[in-house]
C-alpha positions in Angstrom: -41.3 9.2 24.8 -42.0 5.3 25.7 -44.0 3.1 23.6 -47.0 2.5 25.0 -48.1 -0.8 26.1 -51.1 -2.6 24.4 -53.4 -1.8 27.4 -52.5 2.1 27.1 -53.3 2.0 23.7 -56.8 0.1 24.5 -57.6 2.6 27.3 -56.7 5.4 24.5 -58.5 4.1 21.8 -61.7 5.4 22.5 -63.0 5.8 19.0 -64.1 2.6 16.8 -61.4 3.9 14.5 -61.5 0.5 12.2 -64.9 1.1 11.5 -63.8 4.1 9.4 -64.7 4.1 5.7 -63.8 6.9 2.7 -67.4 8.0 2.8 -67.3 9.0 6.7 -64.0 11.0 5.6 -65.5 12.6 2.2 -68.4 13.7 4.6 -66.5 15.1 6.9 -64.5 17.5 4.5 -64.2 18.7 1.1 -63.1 16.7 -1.8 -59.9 18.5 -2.1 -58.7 18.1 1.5 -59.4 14.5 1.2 -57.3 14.6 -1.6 -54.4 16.6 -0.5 -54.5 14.4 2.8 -53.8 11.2 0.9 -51.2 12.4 -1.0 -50.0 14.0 2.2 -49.5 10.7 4.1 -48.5 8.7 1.2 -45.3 10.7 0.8 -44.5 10.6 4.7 -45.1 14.0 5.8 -46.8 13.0 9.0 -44.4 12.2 11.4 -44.1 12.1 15.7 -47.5 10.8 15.7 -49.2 9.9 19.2 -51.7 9.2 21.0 -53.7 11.5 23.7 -55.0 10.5 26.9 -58.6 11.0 25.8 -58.3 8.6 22.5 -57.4 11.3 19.9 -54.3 11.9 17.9 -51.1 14.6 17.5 -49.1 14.6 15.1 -46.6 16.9 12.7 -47.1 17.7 9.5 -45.4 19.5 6.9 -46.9 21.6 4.3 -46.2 24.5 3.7 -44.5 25.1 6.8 -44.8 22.4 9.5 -47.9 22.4 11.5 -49.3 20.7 14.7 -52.6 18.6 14.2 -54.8 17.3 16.8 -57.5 15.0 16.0 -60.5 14.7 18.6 -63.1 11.9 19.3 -66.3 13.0 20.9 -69.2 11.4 22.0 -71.0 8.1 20.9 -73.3 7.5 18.0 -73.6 5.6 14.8 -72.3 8.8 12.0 -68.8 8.5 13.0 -68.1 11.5 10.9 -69.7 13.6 13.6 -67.6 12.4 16.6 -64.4 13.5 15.1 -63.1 17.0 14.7 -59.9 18.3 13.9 -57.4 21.6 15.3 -54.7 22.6 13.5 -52.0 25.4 13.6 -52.4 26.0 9.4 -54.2 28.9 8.5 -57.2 26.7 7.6 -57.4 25.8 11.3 -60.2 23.2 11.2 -61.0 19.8 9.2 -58.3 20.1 6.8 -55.9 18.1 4.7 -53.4 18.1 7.6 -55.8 16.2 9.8 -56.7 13.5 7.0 -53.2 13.0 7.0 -52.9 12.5 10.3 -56.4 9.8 10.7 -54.8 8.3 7.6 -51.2 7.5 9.2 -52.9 6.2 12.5 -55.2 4.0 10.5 -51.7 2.7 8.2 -50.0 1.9 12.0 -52.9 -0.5 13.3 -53.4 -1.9 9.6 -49.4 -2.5 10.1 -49.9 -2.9 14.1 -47.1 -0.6 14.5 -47.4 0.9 18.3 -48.1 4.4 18.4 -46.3 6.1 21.7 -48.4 8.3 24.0 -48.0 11.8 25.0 -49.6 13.8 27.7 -51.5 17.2 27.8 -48.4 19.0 28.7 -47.1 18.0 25.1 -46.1 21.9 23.8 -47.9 21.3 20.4 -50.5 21.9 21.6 -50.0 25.2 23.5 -48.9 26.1 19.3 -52.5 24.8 18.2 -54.4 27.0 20.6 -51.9 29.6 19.9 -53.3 29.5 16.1 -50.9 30.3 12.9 -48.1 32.4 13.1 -46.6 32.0 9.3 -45.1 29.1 11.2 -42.0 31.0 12.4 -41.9 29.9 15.8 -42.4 25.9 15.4 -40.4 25.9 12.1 -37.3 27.1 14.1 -37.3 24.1 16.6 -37.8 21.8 13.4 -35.1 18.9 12.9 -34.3 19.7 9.7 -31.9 16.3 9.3 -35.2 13.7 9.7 -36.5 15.2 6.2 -35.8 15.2 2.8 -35.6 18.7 0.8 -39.1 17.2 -1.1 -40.7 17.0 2.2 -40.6 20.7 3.2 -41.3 23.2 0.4 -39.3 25.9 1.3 -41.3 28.8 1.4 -39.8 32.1 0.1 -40.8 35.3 1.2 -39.6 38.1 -0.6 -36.7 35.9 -2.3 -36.1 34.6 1.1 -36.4 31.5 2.6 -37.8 30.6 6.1 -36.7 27.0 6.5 -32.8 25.9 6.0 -32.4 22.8 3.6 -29.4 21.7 5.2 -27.4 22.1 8.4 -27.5 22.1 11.8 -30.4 24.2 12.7 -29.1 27.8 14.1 -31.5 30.6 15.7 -32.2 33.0 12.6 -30.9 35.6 14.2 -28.2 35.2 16.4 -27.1 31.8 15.0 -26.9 29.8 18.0 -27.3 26.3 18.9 -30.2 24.2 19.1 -31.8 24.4 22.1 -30.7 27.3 23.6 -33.5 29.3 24.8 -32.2 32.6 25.5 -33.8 35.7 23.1 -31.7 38.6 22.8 -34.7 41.7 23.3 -34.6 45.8 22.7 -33.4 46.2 26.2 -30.2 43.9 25.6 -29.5 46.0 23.0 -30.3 49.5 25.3 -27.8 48.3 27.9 -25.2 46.7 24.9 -24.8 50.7 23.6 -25.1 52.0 27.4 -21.6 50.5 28.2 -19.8 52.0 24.5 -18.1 55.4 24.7 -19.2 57.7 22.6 -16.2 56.9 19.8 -17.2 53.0 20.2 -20.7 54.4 19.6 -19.6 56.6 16.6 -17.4 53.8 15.1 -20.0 51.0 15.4 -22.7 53.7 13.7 -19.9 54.4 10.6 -19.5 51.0 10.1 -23.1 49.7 9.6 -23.5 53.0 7.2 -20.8 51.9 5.3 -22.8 48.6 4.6 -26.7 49.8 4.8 -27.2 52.5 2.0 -30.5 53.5 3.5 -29.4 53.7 6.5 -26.5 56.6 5.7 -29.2 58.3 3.5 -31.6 58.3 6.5 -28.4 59.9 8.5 -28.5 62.8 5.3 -31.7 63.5 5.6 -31.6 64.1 9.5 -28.7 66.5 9.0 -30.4 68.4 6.3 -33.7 68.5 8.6 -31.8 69.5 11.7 -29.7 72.3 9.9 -32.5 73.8 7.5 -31.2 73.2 4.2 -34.8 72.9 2.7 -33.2 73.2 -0.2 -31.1 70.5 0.0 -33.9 68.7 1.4 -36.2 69.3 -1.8 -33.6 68.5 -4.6 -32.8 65.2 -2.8 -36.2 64.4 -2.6 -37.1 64.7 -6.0 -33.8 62.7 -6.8 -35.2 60.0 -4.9 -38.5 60.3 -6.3 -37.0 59.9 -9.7 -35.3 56.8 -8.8 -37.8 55.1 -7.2 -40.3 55.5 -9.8 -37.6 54.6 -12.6 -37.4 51.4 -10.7 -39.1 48.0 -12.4 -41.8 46.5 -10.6 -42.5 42.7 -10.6 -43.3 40.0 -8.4 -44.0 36.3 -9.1 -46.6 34.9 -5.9 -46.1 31.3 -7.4 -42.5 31.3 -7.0 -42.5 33.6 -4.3 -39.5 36.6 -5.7 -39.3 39.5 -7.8 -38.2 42.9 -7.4 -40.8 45.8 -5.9 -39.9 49.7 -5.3 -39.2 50.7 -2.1 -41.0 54.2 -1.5 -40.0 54.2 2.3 -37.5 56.8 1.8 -39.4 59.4 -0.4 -42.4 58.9 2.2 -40.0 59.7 5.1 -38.7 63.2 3.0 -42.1 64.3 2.1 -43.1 63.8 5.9 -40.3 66.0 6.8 -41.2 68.3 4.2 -44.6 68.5 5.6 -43.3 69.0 9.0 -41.2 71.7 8.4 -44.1 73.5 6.4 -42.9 73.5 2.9 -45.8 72.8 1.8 -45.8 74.1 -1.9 -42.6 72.2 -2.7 -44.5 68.7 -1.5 -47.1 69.7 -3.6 -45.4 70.1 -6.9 -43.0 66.9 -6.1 -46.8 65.3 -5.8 -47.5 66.4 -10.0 -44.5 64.9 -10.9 -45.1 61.8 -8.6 -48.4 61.3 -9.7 -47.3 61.2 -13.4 -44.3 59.2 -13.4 -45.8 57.3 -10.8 -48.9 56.4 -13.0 -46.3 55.0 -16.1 -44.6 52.9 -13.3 -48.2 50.9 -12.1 -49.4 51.2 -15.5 -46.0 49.0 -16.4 -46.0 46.7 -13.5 -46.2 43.3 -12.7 -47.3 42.9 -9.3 -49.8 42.6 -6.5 -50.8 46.3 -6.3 -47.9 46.5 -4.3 -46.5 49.4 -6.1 -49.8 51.0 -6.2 -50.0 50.8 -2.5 -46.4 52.5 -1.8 -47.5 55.2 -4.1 -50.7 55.9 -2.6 -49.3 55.9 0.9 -46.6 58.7 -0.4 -49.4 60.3 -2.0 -51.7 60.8 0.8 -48.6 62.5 2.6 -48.8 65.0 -0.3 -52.6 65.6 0.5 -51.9 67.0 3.6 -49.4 69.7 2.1 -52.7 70.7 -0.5 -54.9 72.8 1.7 -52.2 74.8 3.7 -50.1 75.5 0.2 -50.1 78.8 -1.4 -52.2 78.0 -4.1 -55.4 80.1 -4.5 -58.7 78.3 -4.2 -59.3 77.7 -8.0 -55.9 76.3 -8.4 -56.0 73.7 -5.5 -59.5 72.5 -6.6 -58.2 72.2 -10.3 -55.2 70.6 -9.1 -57.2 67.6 -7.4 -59.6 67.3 -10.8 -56.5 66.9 -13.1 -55.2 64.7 -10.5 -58.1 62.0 -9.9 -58.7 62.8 -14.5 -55.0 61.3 -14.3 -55.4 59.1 -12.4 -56.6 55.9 -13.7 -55.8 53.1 -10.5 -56.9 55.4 -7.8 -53.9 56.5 -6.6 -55.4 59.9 -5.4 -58.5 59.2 -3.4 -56.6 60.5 -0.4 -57.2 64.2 -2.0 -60.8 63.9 -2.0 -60.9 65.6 1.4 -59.8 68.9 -0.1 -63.1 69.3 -2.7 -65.2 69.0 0.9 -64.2 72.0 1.7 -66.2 75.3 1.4 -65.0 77.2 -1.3 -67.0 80.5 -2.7 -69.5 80.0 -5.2 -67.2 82.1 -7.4 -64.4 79.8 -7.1 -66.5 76.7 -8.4 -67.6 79.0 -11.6 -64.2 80.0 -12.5 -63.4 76.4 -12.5 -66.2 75.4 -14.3 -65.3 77.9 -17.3 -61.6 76.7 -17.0 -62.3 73.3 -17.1 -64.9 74.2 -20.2 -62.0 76.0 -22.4 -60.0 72.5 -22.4 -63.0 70.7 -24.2 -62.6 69.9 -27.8 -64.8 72.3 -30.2 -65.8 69.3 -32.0 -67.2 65.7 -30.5 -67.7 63.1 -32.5 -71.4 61.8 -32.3 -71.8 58.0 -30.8 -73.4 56.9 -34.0 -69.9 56.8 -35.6 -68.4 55.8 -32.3 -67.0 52.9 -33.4 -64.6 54.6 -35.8 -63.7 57.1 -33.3 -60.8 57.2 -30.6 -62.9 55.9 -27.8 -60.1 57.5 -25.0 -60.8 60.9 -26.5 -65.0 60.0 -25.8 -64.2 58.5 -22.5 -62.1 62.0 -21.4 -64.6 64.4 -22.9 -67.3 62.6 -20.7 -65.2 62.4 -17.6 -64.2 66.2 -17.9 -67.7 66.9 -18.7 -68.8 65.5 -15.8 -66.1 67.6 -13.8 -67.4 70.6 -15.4 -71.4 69.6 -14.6 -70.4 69.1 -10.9 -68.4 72.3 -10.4 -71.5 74.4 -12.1 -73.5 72.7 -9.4 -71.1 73.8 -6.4 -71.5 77.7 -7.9 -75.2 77.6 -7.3 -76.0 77.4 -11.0 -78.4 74.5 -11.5 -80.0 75.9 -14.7 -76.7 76.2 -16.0 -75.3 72.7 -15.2 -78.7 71.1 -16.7 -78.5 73.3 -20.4 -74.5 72.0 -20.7 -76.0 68.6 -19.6 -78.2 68.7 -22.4 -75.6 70.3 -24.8 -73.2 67.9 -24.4 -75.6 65.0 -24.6 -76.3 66.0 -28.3 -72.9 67.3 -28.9 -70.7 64.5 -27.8 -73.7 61.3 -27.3 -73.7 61.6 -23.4 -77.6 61.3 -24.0 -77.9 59.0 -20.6 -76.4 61.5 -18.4 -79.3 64.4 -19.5 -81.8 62.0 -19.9 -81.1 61.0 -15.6 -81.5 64.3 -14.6 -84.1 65.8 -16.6 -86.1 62.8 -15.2 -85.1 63.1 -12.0 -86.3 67.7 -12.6 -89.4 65.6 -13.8 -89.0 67.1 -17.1 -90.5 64.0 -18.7 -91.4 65.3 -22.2 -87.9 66.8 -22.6 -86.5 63.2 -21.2 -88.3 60.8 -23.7 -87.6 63.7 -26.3 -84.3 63.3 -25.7 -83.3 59.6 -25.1 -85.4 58.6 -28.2 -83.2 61.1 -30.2 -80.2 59.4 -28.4 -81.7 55.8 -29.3 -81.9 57.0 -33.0 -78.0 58.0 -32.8 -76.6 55.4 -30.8 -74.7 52.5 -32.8 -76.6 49.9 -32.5 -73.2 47.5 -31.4 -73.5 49.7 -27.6 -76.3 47.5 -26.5 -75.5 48.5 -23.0 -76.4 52.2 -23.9 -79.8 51.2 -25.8 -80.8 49.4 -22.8 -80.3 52.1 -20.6 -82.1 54.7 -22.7 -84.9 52.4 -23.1 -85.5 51.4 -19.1 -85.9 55.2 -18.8 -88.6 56.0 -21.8 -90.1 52.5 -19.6 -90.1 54.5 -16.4 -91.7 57.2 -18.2 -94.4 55.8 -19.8 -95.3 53.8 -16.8 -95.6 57.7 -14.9 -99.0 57.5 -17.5 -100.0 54.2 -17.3 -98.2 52.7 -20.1 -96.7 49.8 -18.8 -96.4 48.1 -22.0 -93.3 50.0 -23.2 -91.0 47.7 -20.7 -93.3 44.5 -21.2 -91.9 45.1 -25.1 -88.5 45.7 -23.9 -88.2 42.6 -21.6 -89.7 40.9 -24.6 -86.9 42.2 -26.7 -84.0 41.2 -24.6 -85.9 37.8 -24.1 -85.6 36.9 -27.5 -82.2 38.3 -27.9 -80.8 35.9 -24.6 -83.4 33.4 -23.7 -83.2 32.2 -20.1 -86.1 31.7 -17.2 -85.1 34.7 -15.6 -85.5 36.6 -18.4 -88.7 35.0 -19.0 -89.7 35.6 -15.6 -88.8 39.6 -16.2 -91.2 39.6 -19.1 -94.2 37.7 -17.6 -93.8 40.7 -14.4 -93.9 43.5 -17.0 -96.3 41.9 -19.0 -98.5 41.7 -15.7 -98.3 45.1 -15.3 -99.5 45.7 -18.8 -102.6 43.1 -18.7 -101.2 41.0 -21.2 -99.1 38.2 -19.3 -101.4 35.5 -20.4 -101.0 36.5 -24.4 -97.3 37.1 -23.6 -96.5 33.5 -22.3 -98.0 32.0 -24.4 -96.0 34.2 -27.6 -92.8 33.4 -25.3 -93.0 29.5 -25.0 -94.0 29.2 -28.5 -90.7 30.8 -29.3 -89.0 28.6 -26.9 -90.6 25.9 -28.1 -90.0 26.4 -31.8 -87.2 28.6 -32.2 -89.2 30.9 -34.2 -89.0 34.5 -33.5 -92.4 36.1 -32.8 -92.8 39.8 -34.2 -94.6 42.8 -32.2 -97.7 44.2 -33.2 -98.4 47.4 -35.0 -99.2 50.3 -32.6 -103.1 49.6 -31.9 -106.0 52.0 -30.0 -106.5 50.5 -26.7 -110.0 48.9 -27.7 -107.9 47.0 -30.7 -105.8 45.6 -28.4 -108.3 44.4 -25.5 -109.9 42.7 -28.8 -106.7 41.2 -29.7 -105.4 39.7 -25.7 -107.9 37.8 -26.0 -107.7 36.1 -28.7 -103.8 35.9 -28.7 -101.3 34.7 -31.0 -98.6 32.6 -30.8 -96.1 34.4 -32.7 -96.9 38.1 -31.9 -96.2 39.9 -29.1 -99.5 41.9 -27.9 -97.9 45.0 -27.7 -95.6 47.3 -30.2 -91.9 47.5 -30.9 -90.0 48.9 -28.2 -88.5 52.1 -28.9 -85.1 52.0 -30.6 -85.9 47.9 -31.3 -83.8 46.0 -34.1 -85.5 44.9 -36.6 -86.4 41.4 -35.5 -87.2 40.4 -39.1 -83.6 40.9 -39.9 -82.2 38.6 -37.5 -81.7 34.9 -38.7 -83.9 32.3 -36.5 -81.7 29.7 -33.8 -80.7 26.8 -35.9 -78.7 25.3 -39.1 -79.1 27.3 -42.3 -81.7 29.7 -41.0 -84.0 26.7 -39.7 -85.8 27.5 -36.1 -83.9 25.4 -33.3 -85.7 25.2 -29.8 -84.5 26.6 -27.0 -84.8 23.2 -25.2 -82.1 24.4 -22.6 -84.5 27.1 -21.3 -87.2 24.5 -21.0 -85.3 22.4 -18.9 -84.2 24.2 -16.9 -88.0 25.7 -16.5 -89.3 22.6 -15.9 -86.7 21.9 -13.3 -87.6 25.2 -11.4 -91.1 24.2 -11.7 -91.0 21.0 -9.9 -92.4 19.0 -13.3 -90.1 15.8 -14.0 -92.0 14.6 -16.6 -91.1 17.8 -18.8 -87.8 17.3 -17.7 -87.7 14.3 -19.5 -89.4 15.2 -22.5 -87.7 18.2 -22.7 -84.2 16.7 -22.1 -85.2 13.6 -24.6 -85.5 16.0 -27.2 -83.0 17.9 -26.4 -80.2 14.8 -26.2 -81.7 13.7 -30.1 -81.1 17.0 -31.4 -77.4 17.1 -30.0 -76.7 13.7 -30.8 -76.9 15.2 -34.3 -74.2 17.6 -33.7 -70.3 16.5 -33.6 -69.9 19.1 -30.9 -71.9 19.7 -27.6 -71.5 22.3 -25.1 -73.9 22.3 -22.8 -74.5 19.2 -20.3 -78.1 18.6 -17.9 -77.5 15.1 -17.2 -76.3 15.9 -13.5 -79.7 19.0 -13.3 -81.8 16.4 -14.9 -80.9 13.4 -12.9 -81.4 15.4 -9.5 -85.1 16.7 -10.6 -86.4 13.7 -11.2 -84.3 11.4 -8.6 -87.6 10.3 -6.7 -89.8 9.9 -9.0 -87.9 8.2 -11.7 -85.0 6.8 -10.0 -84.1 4.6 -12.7 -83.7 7.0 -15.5 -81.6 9.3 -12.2 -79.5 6.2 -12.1 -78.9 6.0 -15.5 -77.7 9.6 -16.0 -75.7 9.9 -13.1 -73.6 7.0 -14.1 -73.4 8.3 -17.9 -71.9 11.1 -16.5 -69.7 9.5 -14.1 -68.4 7.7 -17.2 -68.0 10.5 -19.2 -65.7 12.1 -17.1 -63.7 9.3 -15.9 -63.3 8.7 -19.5 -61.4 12.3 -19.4 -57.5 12.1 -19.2 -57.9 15.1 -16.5 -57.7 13.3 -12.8 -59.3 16.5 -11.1 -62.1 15.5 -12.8 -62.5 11.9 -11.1 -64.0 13.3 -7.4 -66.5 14.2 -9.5 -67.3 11.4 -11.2 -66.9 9.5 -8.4 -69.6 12.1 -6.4 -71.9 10.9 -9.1 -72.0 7.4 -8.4 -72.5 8.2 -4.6 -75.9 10.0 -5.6 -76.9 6.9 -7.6 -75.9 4.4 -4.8 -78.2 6.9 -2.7 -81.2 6.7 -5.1 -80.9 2.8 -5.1 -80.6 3.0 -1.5 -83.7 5.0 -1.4 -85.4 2.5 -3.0 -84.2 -0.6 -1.5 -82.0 -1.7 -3.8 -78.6 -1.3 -3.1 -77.7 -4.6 -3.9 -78.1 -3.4 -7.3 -75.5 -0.4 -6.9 -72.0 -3.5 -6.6 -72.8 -4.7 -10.1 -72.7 -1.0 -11.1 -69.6 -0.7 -9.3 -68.0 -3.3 -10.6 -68.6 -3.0 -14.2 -67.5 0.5 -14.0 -64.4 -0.5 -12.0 -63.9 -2.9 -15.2 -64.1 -0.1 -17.4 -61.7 1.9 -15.9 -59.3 0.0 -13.9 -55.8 1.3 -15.6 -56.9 4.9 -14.3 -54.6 4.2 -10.6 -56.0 7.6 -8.8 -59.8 7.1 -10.2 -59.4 3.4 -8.5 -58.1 4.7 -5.7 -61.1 6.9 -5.0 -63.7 3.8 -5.9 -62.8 1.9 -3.2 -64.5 4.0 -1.0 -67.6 3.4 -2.4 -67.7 0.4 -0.9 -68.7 1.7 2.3 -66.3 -1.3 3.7 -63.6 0.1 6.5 -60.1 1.9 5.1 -58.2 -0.7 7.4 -59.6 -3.3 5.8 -59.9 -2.5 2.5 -56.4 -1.2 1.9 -55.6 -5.0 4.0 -57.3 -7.0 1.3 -55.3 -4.8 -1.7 -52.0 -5.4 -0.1 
């Protein structure tokens, strides 16, 4: 292409492109892309830049792979972020770090006034950017390899294999010719290649690439055992292959792009055959064995899923040999039931298909009383859970729940509900009878039952208590008694303050007549630290009497049931001393739309931590955006203590943020008229930190003065 002359570049240059400043880029895309496309065209990767006849840009880039990026100039107005856009053939596609690279490059040439050469719209790039991403195949292999370095182009490796040479003359992958020729070699060359062989050329050419493709002679064996009817044959070489493969070690490493994965295309290709030719009980046994060894080899893995998804593709074959097997009826069903109680990545969901099917009611009881003869005579009871083998509790409950659903399928609902019961106060699976006694609206049984199974729960399984008590809630709200779950949201309140837990109590206590009494029990704990206690059980008159003359540190309801002891538990703070929650009541505040809490919350909350050689939690940045317009100086003053803070850090991922920080402060002074104000900021934090190269970097787009001219005056 020729250089174009200065009036071709002024006709191009449609777009005030000097005018350009870091904040119309960091508005235009995300932090990171910003930051990838610096360092992008800071180590050269954009290259065969040019100009387009409309005033945008196309250029090269290499990443990954090497993509084609357009930039586009659109329209007039004064947000120059708005007029440009950006194409690329990546698989981000849009406003990416590929087309910062490229803006940034164009802006280096007219800061260096280095003549960028025109192109047309017949340049072939892009034809690839409409195209969209291919894995970058098809430009990568017109790439001259010889105008990079190796750092330039990370090779990418797929499967241990790489897709771009590091040195050489570039070659067609597959045929290895020259550069520049254009010819493709397709199926039908090959059709007419083998047309013109006699059949010993044919023979000789087949031997020959058996000899060095394994699986390619074995797929010749299994043809010849298929074709002659040795099923025998057919089935022992099968199960030799499935052996193997599952013996095989499974590992992959994404980040360096290798490792060695099973390949199950073989044994999938048998067990079709098998299935074909209607041997269906031999796929069906080679499916227990696959299923178990199978299992061991994901259980061992180090993959993707990969290995999981091989063996559930050979797996559904085996599904389709189930049904039409000689198996009686009980057997298939119990054959799925120890397959999916096996089964722990689900490997079998393919076989689901087969307990869909209408089996006699007869058949579902004689699996019910099979599956009932494996269980243990003796369970322990959840109480002493914690002592117990917890696989041995988590297979009794999922066989259980085998043996409840067959009972079902043979018609006998009465009989699924009393072992539903028995094994709730057998083996602890109180939950499970408690569901569907309520759902039989059997409520007296229910809460009979779930408050035994709240006395005999350990108390560690908070997960089970809670359950058990939101059903005793939903029944005593079936009689009016909503205060049941207004105690139990003011339980787990106390145990994990937060607003939305707060907010959870205040709509149960509503329902129980009592939010006024509760809120005010629930921000003297937040408020204080001090846990309130719950009120003896009371006659309804008693406790009309006492809403409404409430007190601050007692609920206005009883203990839920199966509640700790609240007593027992130590108040928030040092040596048993009540600590606010002050976190709750700022972040309150904030949802409230009340700044002046904010900051008297926050104040308090920033004395009490400067106490502590530790702190954890940080509001500076919530804080600073609550009360932004209506105390913009205090917003101005956290913002840039936090911008400090983490510029202070020794992590450099950290600095977009800091730097984001001082934008919103520039904007509150801005709001107010005082920007001016905002460059002595600037520069006495520039002061502070200016040994940290990348942080300054990123400063000097705060500026809001033009990249061309800014990077001009650092020079």
């Amino acid at each position: 292409m020729k250089k174009a002359t200065k009036s071709q570049q002024s006709a191009a240059q449609t777009f005030p492109w000097e005018k350009l400043t870091w904040d119309h880029l960091s508005g235009w895309t995300d932090s990171r892309s910003l930051d990838r496309g610096r360092s992008y065209q800071r180590r050269g990767a954009v290259r065969n830049l040019n100009l387009l006849p409309d005033g945008g840009l196309l250029a090269d880039v290499s990443g990954t792979h090497r993509y084609a990026t357009r930039i586009s100039v659109k329209g007039r107005g004064r947000d120059l972020s708005n007029r440009l856009e950006a194409v690329c053939s990546c698989p981000v596609g849009r406003r990416c770090k590929h087309g910062v690279a490229v803006i940034l490059e164009f802006l280096n040439s007219i800061e260096n006034g280095t003549a960028v050469p025109l192109t047309d719209d017949n340049d072939r790039r892009l034809t690839l950017i409409e195209n969209g991403w291919d894995d970058g195949l098809s430009y990568d292999e017109e790439i001259d390899e010889a105008e990079f370095d190796d750092d330039d182009i990370p090779v990418t490796k797929d499967n241990g294999k790489s897709n771009i040479r590091k040195s050489g003359s570039r070659k067609n992958k597959s045929l290895g010719r020259p550069a520049g020729s254009k010819r493709k070699i397709t199926d039908a060359n090959i059709v007419d290649f083998l047309k013109a062989k006699s059949k010993d050329d044919l023979v000789n050419i087949i031997m020959q690439v058996c000899h060095g493709d394994a699986k390619l002679r074995q797929t010749y064996v299994d043809r010849i055992m298929l074709e002659t009817g040795d099923h025998a044959a057919m089935i022992r070489e099968a199960r030799k292959e499935l052996r193997s493969v599952t013996s095989e070690d499974a590992w992959y490493n994404a980040w360096e792009g290798h490792g060695t994965l099973p390949d199950y295309s073989r044994l999938r290709s048998q067990l079709r055959s098998l299935v074909d030719t209607e041997q269906f009980d031999a796929v069906v046994e080679l499916g227990r064995e696959l299923i178990e060894l199978g299992m061991q080899q994901v259980g061992e893995s180090h993959d993707q899923g990969e290995t999981a998804g091989q063996i559930m593709s050979a797996l559904s074959i085996v599904a389709e040999a189930i049904v039409p097997c000689s198996l009686t009826d009980v057997d298939k069903i119990l054959f799925v039931i120890d397959s999916f109680l096996q089964d722990s990545y689900d490997l079998c969901d393919s076989f689901s298909h087969v307990l869909d099917r209408r089996y006699p009611e007869s058949a579902w009881a004689n699996v019910a009383e099979k599956l009932k003869s494996r269980l243990p005579s003796h369970a322990t009871d959840r109480k002493n859970r914690a002592t117990a083998d917890f696989t041995s509790s988590y297979q009794r409950e999922r066989l259980s729940g085998w043996i409840i659903d067959a009972l079902e399928a043979s018609g006998d609902e009465t009989a699924a509900t009393d072992f539903c019961i028995e094994e709730a106060t057998k083996a602890g699976s109180y939950q499970r009878a408690v569901d569907r006694l309520v759902a039989l609206k059997r409520y007296d049984e229910a809460k009979e039952l779930a408050s035994q199974g709240l006395e005999n729960t350990d108390p560690t399984y908070a997960g089970l208590i809670n359950r058990l008590q939101d059903s005793l809630a939903v029944i005593a709200a079936r009689s009016k008694d909503h205060s049941v779950a207004a105690a139990i949201a003011a339980e787990r309140f106390v145990a994990r303050p937060g607003v939305s837990a707060l907010q959870d109590l205040l709509k149960a206590a509503k329902k129980a007549k009592c939010e006024a009494a509760a809120k005010t029990v629930a921000m003297n704990f937040l408020e204080t630290g001090k846990r309130p206690v719950f009120t003896e059980a009371t006659t309804r008159s008693n406790r009309k009497k006492k809403a409404a003359d409430p007190q601050t540190d007692r609920w206005p309801f009883p203990a839920p049931p199966g509640a700790n002891d609240s007593n027992s538990r130590p108040d928030r703070g040092q040596a048993g001393k009540p600590s606010p929650h002050f976190d709750v009541l700022i972040r309150l505040s904030i949802q409230q739309g009340a700044p002046e809490s904010v900051l008297r919350w926050y104040d308090q909350w920033q004395a009490l931590e400067a106490r502590k050689r530790f702190r954890f939690n940080r509001f500076e940045t919530e804080v600073a955006d609550a009360v932004a317009s209506t105390h913009p100086d205090r917003a101005v003053e956290l913002y840039c203590a936090e911008a400090d803070r983490l510029a202070a850090e020794t992590n450099t991922k950290l600095y977009p943020q800091s730097v984001s920080l001082l934008k919103k402060a520039r904007k509150v002074l801005k709001s107010q008229k005082r920007e001016h104000e905002f460059e002595a900021l600037l520069a006495t934090f520039h002061d502070r930190h200016h040994r940290k190269r990348r942080l300054v970097e990123l400063l000097h787009g705060l500026g809001g003065q033009p990249i061309v001219s800014k990077r001009r005056s650092n020079r």
